[in-house]
Kinemage of the C-alpha trace (Angstrom):
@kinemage 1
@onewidth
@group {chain A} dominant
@subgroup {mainchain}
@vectorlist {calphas} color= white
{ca unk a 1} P 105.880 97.904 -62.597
{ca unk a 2} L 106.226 101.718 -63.526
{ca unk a 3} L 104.537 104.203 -61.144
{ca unk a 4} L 101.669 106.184 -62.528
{ca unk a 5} L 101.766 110.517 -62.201
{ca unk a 6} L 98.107 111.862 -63.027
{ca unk a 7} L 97.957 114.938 -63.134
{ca unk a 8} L 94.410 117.065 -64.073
{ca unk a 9} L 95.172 119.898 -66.577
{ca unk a 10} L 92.464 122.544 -67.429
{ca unk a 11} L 94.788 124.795 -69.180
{ca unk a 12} L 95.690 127.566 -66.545
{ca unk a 13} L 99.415 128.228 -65.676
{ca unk a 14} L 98.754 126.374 -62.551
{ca unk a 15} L 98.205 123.410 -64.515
{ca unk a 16} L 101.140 123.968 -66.467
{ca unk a 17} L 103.916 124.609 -63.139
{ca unk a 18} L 102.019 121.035 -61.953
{ca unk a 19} L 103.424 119.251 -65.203
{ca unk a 20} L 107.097 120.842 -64.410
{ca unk a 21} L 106.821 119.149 -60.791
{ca unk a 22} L 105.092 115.805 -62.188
{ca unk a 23} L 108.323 115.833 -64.556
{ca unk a 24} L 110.812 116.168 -62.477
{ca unk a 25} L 109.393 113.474 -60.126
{ca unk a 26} L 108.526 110.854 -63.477
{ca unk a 27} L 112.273 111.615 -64.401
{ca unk a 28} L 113.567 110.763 -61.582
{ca unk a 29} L 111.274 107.719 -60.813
{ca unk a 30} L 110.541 106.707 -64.637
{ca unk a 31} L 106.991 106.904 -64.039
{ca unk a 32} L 104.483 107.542 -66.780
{ca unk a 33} L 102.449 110.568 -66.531
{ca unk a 34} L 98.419 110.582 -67.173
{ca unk a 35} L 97.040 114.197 -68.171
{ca unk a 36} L 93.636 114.138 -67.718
{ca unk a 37} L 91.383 117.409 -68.749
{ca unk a 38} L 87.697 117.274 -67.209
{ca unk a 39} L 85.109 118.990 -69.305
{ca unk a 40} L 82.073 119.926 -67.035
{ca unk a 41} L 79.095 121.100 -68.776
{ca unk a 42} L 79.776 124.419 -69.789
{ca unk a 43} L 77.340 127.386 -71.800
{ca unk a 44} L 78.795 127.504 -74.688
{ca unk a 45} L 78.348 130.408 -76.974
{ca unk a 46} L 75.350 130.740 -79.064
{ca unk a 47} L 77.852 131.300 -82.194
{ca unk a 48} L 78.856 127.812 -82.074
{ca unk a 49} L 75.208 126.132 -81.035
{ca unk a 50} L 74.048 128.293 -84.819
{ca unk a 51} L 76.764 127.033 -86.901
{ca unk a 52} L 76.382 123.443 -85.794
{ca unk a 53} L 72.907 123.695 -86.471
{ca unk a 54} L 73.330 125.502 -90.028
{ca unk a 55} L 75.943 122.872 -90.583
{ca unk a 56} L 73.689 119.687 -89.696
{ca unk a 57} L 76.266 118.358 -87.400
{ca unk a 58} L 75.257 114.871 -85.743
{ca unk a 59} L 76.795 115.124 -82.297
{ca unk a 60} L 75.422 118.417 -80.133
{ca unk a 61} L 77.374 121.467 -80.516
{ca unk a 62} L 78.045 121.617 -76.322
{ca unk a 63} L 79.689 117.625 -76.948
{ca unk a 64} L 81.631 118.730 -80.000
{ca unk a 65} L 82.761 122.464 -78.276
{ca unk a 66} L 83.836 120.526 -75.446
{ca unk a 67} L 85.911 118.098 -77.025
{ca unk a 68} L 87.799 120.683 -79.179
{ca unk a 69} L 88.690 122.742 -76.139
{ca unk a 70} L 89.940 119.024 -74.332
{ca unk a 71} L 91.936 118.723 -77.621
{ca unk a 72} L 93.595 121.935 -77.359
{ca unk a 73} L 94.258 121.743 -73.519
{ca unk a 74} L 95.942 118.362 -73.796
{ca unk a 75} L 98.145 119.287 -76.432
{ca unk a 76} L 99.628 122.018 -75.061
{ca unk a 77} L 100.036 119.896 -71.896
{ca unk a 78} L 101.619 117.356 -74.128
{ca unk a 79} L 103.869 119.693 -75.662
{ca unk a 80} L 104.857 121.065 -72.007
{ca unk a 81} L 105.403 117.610 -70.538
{ca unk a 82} L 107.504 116.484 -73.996
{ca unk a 83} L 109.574 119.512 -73.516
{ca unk a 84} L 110.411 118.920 -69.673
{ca unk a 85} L 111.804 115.207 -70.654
{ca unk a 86} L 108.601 113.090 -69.816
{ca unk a 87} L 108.499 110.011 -72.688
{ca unk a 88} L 105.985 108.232 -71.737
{ca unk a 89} L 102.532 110.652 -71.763
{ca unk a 90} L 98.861 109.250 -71.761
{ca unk a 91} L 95.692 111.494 -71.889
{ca unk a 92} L 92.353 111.308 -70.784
{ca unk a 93} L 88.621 113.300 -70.947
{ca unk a 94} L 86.267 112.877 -68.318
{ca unk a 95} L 82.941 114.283 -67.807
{ca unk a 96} L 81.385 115.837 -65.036
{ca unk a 97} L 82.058 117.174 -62.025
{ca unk a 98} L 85.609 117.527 -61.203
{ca unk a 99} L 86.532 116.359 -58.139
{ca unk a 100} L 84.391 113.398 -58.788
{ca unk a 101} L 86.328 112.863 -62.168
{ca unk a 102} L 89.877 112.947 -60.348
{ca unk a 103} L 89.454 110.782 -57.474
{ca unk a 104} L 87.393 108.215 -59.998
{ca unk a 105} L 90.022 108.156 -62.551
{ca unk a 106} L 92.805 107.565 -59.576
{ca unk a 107} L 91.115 104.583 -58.359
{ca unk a 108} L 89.689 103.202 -62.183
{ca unk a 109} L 93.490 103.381 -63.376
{ca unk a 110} L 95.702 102.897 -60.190
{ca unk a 111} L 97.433 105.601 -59.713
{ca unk a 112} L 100.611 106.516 -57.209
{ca unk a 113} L 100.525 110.246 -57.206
{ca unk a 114} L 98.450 112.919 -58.401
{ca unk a 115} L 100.154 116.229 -58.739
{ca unk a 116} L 97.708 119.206 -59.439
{ca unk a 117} L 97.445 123.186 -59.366
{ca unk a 118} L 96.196 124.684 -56.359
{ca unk a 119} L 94.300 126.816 -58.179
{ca unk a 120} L 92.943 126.948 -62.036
{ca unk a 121} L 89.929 128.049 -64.208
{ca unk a 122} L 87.362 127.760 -61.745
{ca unk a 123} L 84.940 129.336 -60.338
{ca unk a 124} L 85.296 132.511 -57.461
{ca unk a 125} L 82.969 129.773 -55.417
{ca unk a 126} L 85.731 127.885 -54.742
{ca unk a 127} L 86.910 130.476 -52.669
{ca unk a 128} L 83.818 130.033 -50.510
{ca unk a 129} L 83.289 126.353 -51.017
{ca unk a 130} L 86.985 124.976 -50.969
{ca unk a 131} L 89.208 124.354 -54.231
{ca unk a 132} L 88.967 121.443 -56.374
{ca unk a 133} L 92.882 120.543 -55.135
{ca unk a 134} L 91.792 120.947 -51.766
{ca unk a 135} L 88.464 117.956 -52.281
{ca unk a 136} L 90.727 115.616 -54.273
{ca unk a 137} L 93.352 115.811 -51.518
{ca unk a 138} L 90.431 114.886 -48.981
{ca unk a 139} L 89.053 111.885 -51.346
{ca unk a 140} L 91.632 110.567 -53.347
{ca unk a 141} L 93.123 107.159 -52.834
{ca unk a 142} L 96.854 108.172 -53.469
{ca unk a 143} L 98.939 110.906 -52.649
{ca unk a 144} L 98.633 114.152 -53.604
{ca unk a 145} L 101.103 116.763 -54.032
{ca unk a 146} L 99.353 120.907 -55.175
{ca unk a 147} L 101.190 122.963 -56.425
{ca unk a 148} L 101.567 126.608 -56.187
């Protein structure tokens, strides 16, 4: 059975130095590697909200924003983990809160290792409050490995 790498992505060069890691270890152990991107619920700018309403889009404009910046983020993480020598690359949104998201999609998928940034495009609150890296590292169900 091949071991399973998750590793959360939201786009910062944190994110990015935590693919180089999770490819070097999926490499080595021919593991696949799960980039997940967790959109929390965001303002998003009132330039958008008009034009999806002068366009008559279906969806909401904060659903639709959201999903184009999960798009973007998981191809470039795509492109990073192709270009490090990982093959086998699946991706995943979730919704919500964060460390919530992780620690549900390493138990819903079971996973062997997450391997995450210490540090990405969060708040200054985690300062105060303790990162999302440091949370998942408390909760999750599998080993975790930050990098910095």
């Amino acid at each position: 059975m091949r071991k399973k790498i998750l590793v959360p992505i939201d786009g910062s060069e944190q994110a990015f130095k935590a693919i180089d890691v999770a490819a070097k270890l999926a490499c080595n152990g021919n593991a696949e590697v799960i980039l997940l991107n967790v959109i929390g619920r965001e303002q998003i700018p009132e330039t958008i909200r008009r034009f999806a309403k002068v366009e008559n889009m279906d969806d909401p404009p904060e659903w639709q924003y959201e999903q184009l910046i999960a798009a973007g983020v998981l191809k470039a993480g795509q492109q990073r983990a192709h270009s490090k020598g990982i093959q086998i690359i699946d991706t995943r949104v979730r919704h919500g809160n964060p460390v919530k998201a992780i620690v549900e999609a390493a138990t819903d998928t079971p996973i062997d290792m997450i391997v995450m940034g210490n540090r990405g495009l969060g708040s200054v609150k985690g300062l105060a409050f303790g990162s999302v890296s440091q949370k998942v590292s408390q909760l999750a169900p599998c080993s975790v490995i930050t990098v910095t």
